[in-house]
C-alpha positions, -999 to 999 in steps of 0.1 A, spaced: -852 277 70 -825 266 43 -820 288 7 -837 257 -5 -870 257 13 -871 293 12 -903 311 -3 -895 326 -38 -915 350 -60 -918 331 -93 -937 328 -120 -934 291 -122 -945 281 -80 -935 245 -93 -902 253 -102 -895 273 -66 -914 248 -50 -888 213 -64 -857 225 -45 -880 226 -15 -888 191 -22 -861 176 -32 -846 191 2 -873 174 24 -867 139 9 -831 137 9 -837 145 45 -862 122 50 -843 95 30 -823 71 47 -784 72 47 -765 42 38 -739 24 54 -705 24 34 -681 -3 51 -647 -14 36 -635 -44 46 -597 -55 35 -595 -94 25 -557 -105 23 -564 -139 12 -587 -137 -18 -568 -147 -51 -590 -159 -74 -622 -156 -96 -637 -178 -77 -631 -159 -40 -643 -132 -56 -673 -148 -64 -682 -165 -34 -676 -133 -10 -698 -113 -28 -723 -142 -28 -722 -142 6 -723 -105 17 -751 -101 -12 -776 -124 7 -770 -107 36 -799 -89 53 -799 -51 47 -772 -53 22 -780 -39 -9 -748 -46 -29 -712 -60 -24 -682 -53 -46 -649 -71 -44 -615 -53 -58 -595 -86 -63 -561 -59 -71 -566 -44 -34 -579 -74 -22 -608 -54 -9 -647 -54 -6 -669 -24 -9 -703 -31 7 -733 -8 7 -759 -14 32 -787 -2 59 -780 24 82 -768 13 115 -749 -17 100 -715 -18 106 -680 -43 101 -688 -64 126 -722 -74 111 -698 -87 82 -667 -99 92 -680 -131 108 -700 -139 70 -667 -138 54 -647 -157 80 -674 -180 79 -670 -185 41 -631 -192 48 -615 -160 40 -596 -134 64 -613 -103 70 -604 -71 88 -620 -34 88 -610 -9 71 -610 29 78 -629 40 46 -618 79 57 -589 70 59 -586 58 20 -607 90 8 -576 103 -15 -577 69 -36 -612 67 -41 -610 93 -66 -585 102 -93 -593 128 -107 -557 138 -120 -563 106 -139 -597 118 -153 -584 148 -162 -555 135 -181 -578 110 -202 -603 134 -212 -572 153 -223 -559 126 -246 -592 119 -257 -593 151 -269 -559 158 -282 -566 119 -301 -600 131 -319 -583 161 -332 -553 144 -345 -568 120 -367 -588 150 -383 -555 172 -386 -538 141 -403 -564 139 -425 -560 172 -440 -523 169 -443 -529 142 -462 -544 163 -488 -515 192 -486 -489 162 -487 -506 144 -516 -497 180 -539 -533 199 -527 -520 244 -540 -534 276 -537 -562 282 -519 -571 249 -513 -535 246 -494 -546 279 -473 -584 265 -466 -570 233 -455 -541 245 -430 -567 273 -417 -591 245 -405 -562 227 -394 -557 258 -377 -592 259 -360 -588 229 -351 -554 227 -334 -552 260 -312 -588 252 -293 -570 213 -286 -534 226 -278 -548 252 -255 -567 227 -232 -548 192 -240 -513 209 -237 -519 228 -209 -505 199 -185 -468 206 -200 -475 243 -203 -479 242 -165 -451 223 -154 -429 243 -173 -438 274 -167 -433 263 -129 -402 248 -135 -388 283 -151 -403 307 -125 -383 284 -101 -356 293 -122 -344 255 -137 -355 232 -165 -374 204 -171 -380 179 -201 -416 198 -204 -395 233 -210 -380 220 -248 -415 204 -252 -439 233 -248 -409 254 -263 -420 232 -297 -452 229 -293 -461 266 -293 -427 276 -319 -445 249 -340 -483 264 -337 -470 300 -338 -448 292 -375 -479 276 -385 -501 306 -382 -479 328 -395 -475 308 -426 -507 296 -430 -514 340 -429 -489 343 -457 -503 314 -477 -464 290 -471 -465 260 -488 -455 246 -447 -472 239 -415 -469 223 -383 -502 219 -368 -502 182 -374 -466 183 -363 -476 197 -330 -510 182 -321 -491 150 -328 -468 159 -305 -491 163 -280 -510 135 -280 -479 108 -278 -468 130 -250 -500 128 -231 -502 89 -240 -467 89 -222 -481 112 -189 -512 91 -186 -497 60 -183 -470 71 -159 -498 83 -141 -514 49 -145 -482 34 -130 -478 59 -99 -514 58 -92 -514 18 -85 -484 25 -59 -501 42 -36 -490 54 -1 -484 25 22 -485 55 50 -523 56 42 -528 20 44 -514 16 78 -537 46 87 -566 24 70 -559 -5 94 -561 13 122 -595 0 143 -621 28 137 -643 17 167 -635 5 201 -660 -9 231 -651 17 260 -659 9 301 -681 34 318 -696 33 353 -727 29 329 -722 1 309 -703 -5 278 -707 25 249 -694 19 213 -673 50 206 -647 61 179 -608 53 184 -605 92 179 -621 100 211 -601 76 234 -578 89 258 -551 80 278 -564 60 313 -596 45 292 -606 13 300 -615 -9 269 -628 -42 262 -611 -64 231 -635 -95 226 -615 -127 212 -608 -121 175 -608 -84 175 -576 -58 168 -564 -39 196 -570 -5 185 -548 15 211 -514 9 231 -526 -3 267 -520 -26 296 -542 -56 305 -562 -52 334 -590 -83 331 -590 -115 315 -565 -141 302 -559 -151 265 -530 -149 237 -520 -125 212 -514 -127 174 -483 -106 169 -474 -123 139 -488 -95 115 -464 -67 139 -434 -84 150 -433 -119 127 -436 -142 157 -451 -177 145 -463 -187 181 -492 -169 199 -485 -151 227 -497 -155 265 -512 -126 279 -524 -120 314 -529 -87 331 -498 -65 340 -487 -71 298 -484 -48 275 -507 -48 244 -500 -25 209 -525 -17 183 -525 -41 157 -527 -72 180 -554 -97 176 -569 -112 208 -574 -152 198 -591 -170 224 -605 -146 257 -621 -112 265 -597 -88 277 -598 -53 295 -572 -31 291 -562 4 297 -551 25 273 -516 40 277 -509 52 242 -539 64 216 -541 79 183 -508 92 174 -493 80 197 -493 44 190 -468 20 181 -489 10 148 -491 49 142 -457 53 146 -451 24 116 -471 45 95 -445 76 102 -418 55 96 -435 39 64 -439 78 55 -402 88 66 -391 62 44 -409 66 14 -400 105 13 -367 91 15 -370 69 -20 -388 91 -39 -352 110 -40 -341 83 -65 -333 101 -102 -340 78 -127 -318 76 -157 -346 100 -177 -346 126 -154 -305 129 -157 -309 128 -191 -334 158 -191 -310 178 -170 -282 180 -200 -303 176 -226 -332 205 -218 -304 234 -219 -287 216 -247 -319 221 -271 -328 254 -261 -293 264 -267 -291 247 -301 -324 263 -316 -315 296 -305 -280 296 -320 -300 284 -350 -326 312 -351 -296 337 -345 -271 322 -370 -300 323 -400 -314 357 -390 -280 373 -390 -274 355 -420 -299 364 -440 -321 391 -419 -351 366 -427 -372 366 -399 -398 339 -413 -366 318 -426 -347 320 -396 -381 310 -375 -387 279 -398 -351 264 -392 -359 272 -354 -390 255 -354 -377 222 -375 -346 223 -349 -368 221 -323 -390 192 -335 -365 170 -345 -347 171 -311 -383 174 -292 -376 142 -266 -401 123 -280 -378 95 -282 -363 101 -249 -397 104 -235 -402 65 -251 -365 53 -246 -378 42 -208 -414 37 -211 -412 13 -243 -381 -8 -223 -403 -8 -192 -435 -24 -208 -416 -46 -226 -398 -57 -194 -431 -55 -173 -444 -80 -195 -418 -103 -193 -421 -106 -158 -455 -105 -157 -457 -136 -177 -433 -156 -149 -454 -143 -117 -443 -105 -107 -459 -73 -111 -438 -39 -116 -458 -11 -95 -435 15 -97 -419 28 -137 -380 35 -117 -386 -5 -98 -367 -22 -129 -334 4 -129 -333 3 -90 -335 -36 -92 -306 -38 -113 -283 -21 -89 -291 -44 -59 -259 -66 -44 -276 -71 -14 -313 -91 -4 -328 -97 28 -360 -119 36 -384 -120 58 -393 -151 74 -427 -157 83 -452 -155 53 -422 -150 27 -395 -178 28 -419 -196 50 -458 -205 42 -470 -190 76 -490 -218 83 -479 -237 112 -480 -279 103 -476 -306 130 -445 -323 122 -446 -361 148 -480 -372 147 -459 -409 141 -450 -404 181 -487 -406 189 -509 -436 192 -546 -435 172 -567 -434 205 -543 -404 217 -543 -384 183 -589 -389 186 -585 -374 218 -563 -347 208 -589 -345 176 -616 -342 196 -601 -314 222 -588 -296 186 -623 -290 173 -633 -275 205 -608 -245 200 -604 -217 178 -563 -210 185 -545 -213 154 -524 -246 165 -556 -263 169 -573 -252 140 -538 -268 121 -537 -299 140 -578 -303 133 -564 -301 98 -543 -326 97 -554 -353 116 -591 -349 97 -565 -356 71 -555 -388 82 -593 -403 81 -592 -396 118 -632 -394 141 -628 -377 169 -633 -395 205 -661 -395 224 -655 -363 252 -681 -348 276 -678 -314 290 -656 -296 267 -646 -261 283 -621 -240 266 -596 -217 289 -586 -184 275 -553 -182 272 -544 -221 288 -561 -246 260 -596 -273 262 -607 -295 287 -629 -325 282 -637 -356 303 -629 -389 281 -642 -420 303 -643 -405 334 -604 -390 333 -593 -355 323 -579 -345 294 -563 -317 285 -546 -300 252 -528 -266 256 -500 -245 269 -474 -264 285 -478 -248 319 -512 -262 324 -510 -292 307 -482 -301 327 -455 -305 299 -420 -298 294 -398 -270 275 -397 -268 242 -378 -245 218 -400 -247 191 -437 -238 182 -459 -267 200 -492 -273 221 -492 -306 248 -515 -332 252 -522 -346 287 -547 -377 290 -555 -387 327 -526 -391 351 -501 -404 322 -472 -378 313 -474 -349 288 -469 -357 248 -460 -327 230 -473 -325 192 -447 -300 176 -451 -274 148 -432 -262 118 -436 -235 92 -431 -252 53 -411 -235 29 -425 -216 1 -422 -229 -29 -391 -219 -48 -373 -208 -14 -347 -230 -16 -340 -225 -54 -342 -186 -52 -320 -183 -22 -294 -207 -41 -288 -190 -71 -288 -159 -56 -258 -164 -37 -245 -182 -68 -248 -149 -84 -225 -131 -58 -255 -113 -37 -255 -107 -3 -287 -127 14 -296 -118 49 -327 -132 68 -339 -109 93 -374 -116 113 -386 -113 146 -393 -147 152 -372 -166 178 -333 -170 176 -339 -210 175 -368 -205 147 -345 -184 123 -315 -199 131 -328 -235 118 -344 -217 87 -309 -201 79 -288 -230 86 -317 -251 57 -318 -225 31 -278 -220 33 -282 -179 46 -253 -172 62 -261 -137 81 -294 -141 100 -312 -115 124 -333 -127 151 -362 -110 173 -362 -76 152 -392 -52 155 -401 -30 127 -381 -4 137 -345 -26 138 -356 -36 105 -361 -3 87 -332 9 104 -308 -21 93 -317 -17 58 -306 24 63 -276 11 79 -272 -11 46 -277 17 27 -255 37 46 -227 12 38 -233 20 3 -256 -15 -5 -282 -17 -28 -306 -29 -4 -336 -56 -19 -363 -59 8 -385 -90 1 -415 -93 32 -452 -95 36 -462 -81 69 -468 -47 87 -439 -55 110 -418 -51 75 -436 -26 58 -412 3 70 -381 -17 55 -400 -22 27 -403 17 21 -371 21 31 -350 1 10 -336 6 -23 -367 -18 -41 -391 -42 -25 -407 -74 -36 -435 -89 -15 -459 -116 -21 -495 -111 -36 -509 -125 -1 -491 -100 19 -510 -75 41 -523 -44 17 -498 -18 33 -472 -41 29 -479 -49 -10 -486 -10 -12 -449 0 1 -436 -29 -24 -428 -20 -57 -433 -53 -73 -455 -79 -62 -452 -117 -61 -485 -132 -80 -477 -166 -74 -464 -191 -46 -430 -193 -57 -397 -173 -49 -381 -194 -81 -384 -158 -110 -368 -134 -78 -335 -141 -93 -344 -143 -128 -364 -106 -122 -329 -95 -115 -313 -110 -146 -343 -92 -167 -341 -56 -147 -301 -57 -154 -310 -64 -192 -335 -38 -195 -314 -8 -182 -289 -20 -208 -318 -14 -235 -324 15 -219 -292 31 -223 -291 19 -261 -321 37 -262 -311 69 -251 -278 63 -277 -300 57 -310 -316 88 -304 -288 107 -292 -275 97 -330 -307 106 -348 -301 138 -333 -264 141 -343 -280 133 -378 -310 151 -379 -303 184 -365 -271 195 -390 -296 190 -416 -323 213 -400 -299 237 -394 -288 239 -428 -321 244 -438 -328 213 -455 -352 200 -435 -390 206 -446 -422 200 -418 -429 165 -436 -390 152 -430 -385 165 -399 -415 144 -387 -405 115 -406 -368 120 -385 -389 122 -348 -411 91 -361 -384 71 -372 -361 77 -336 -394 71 -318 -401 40 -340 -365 27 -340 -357 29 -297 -395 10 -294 -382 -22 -316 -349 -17 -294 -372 -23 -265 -392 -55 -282 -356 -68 -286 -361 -74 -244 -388 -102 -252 
């Protein structure tokens, strides 16, 4: 018997007798069904409307919530439903689908470092206005005891709120000190508390100063700062943990029994599994049963679908398209190659996050330089007059004027300013360091497939066809779900095409569809079985009767604003490289259209990540620009990435700025606008380097009062925030 359901002595038996209760029926109650899926082609109201439609008139569902930013739906449903039960409602409604690992995302379901740091500058906010609105009255010529009763309730006010909303800065700099360095939260807490303790003790001796306005300001533009860096970070979350995400959660294991649904965390090494068409391999393994092809666009960029038979090799992340496989598993958990991306995704992230942006190497002359500065002050007054209370006061103002508010704005206010510029032309800034990293880069190197390329494949000589061949081809299309059919269904329904009249349409797992059309064969498929030649680019063959083989060929269309982007970037003097792992022939034609003069062919995800280290090596400012998992590693790995809005989730995650719209046209003008704003920013840094050179001779003469050294911090703050606008 549970602590809940145990008998109590009490004087109320109801109140004993709840817990028991409520124990029983959560029991009794049934759990729901929590199932993430991840939806890489949603982009608009109006997806978002119609999945959730869909899923909402589901049976057992009880409700369905669409995050267009992640490109992600929650649903919430009956026990015992599972992804499976939903993937083929959203396909159905035209939109990509694939399960996700909802364990896997735990750590960004909640933030509550995020919650905590609101509530915080809530707090520190509310107090603040009341503060200000007693120094009014002090300021506006308030003596006497009315002076002394309004700084003590300013006091009562401001310890209570500096205690709990500055206890974020207290900590970090108390950490940073016991670890024996300094950080820009040393000088800050340093004034915060100087400023509180000086108020105090002249609020105690009835001084005609205080700070507690001063310092609860202080705090609560420095919190406003933390919370929306925290903002900023918390958007780029781990692509690592992504990859992990993607990972298929359940499998369909072989026993002498039957089949038996069973975790991917419970497979081992010699399992035999079965992979219907459609589904994700979710280990390493070797085919045993069954013919089909593979999708390996979304792992190693190739456009065409793959043949598989048994004796190949199969890795985790693979989509089975047209037959049921078997397979055995050679590699499982860690161990596979989609598992390993995620290390390398991990490795290479670690290995960014290094980057010191131009604030932190700022703090690390200007922390010691303050300190120093106040406490010669202090020293220089006491010794002069052997004033304690006059020698604190100059100490205090010292501080407050050179507290880095304005250094704590100089980046922030160029980095909205220059967010929103690019916002407005298409491209979202994830990461607060993306703009000063983007100005350094010489080199760029594309992806092809999904990036400079649609990823669509589009039949390019349907003019070599007659009309009764391109019905029959029509009608043997609708019969298939491979990709090329699905395009060449496409088009030719495009053309005000019917499809012929076929009887006995069979479709071959990996070989193409069959169909009798006036008592002759036809065929549409692999080349192999159709009977067709070689060709070096992406195609599927038609056969009708006895005559010879016609091949329909494919091509992938540029992405808007590829050719412009690549243009003016090498008109600029950057390096462009396109690197995929797509055929030689494939990238070689796309380099030789788009003028790229250095091209990679047929590199997995690992060559990539570890040509961009070699770039880096070389001492290049790498730009990684790519959409799929097979570039997700290079992505983390290079100096900044780009990648478009309809890129996989871990590859937009690893990215640090995102492509909203179609075109590559604003990549160069990003760029342009990164270069401009780390000019701003170093302006920045100058103007209040100068209040400072200003300012502080003036404190430390003593002629500084509360009210004009927060008019000198306000005015530095003010002045490097229209610097910023300037950006616009």
């Amino acid at each position: 018997m549970t602590a809940a359901m145990r008998p109590q002595v009490s004087a109320c038996p109801a109140c004993s007798a709840a817990p028991a209760a409520e124990a029983i029926a959560a029991r009794a109650e049934p759990q729901n069904a929590h199932v993430m899926l991840s939806l890489p082609t949603i982009h608009c109201a109006n997806c978002i409307r119609t999945v959730e439609e869909v899923l909402n008139a589901a049976p057992g569902v009880r409700s369905a919530r669409v995050n267009l930013t992640m490109k992600r739906v929650a649903i919430d449903a009956d026990n015992g439903l599972t992804a499976e039960d939903f993937i083929p409602l959203v396909e159905g409604a035209g939109y990509e689908a694939h399960e996700l690992d909802s364990g896997a995302l735990s750590a960004t379901q909640t933030d509550r470092a995020g919650r905590d740091l609101l509530m915080r500058l809530a707090v520190a906010g509310f107090a603040m206005m009341n503060v200000m609105l007693l120094s009014i009255s002090v300021w506006s010529g308030a003596e006497g005891p009315t002076r002394d009763m309004f700084h003590w309730i300013s006091a009562a006010i401001t310890l209570p709120t500096i205690a709990f909303s500055g206890q974020i800065f207290f900590r970090n700099a108390w950490t940073a000190l016991r670890a024996g360095r300094l950080n820009m939260d040393v000088p800050i807490s340093l004034a915060i508390l100087l400023a509180v303790v000086t108020s105090l003790w002249e609020t105690s001796l009835s001084g005609e100063h205080a700070y507690f306005d001063a310092a609860i300001a202080l705090t609560f533009f420095l919190l406003t700062g933390r919370y929306l860096d925290h903002r900023t970070r918390s958007i780029a979350r781990s692509a690592a943990e992504e990859l992990a995400a993607l990972e298929v959660p359940r499998a369909w294991r072989l026993t002498p029994e039957g089949e038996e649904q069973v975790a991917v965390s419970e497979l081992a090494v010699g399992d035999l599994l079965r992979v219907r068409p459609g589904g994700r391999m979710p280990v390493d393994g070797e085919i045993t049963e069954g013919q089909s092809e593979l999708d390996r666009s979304l792992l190693t960029g190739e456009t065409r679908p793959v043949y598989a038979a048994p004796g190949a090799s199969v890795s985790a992340g693979e989509v089975n398209l047209t037959g049921p496989l078997v397979i055995r598993a050679t590699a499982v958990g860690r161990e596979t190659s989609l598992h390993r991306m995620a290390d390398l995704v991990a490795v290479a992230e670690a290995g960014r996050a290094n980057y010191t942006p131009l604030a932190d190497k700022a703090a690390k002359l200007y922390a010691p330089g303050v300190h120093i500065l106040s406490a010669l002050a202090f020293a220089g007054w006491y010794l002069w007059t052997f004033d304690f209370r006059v020698a604190l006061n100059i100490a205090a103002a010292v501080l407050i004027i050179t507290c880095p508010c304005a250094l704590g704005l100089a980046v922030p206010a160029v980095t909205t300013a220059a967010s929103g510029r690019l916002f407005r032309k298409g491209l979202l800034i994830k990461d607060g360091t993306a703009l000063e990293r983007l100005a350094e880069v010489d080199t760029v190197v594309f992806d092809k497939t999904g990036t400079l390329t649609s990823g669509t494949p589009e039949v390019t000589n349907t003019d070599d066809f007659t009309r009764n061949d391109l019905e029959i081809a029509l009608a043997l299309a609708e019969g298939s779900a491979h990709p090329l059919s699905q395009s060449l269904t496409a088009e030719l329904r495009g053309m005000g095409l019917t499809p012929a009249e076929l009887s006995a349409i069979t479709e071959l797992p990996g070989h193409g569809t069959e169909a009798r059309w006036r008592g002759q064969t036809v065929r549409l498929g692999r080349s192999a079985w159709v009977g067709g030649g070689q060709s070096d680019v992406t195609s599927t063959w038609l056969r009708v009767s006895e005559g010879p083989a016609q091949v329909f060929t494919f091509a992938d269309t540029l992405r808007d604003g590829a050719e412009e982007a690549v243009r003016d970037l090498l008109e600029s003097g950057k390096r462009v490289i396109l690197m995929s792992g797509d055929t030689p022939r494939a990238v070689e034609t796309l380099a030789a259209r788009l003028g790229i003069p250095q091209w990679i062919a047929e590199a997995l995800p690992q060559d990539k990540a570890a040509r961009v280290r070699a770039l880096s090596d070389e001492g290049h400012k790498v730009l990684m620009v790519g959409d799929g998992l097979n570039d997700t590693a290079a992505l983390a790995a290079a100096h900044v990435s780009i990648s478009p809005a309809s890129a996989l989730d871990a590859a937009r995650v690893a990215s640090d700025i995102v492509l909203l719209g179609r075109s590559l046209a604003p990549l160069p003008g990003a760029l342009g606008t990164a270069r401009r704003a780390t000019r701003r920013i170093r302006e920045n840094f100058a103007i209040a380097s100068w209040y400072n050179v200003i300012a502080v001779p003036l404190a430390i003469a003593g002629l500084c009062s509360p009210l004009i050294a927060a008019l000198a911090m306000s005015a530095s703050s003010i002045t490097v925030s229209l610097n910023a606008l300037r950006l616009k």
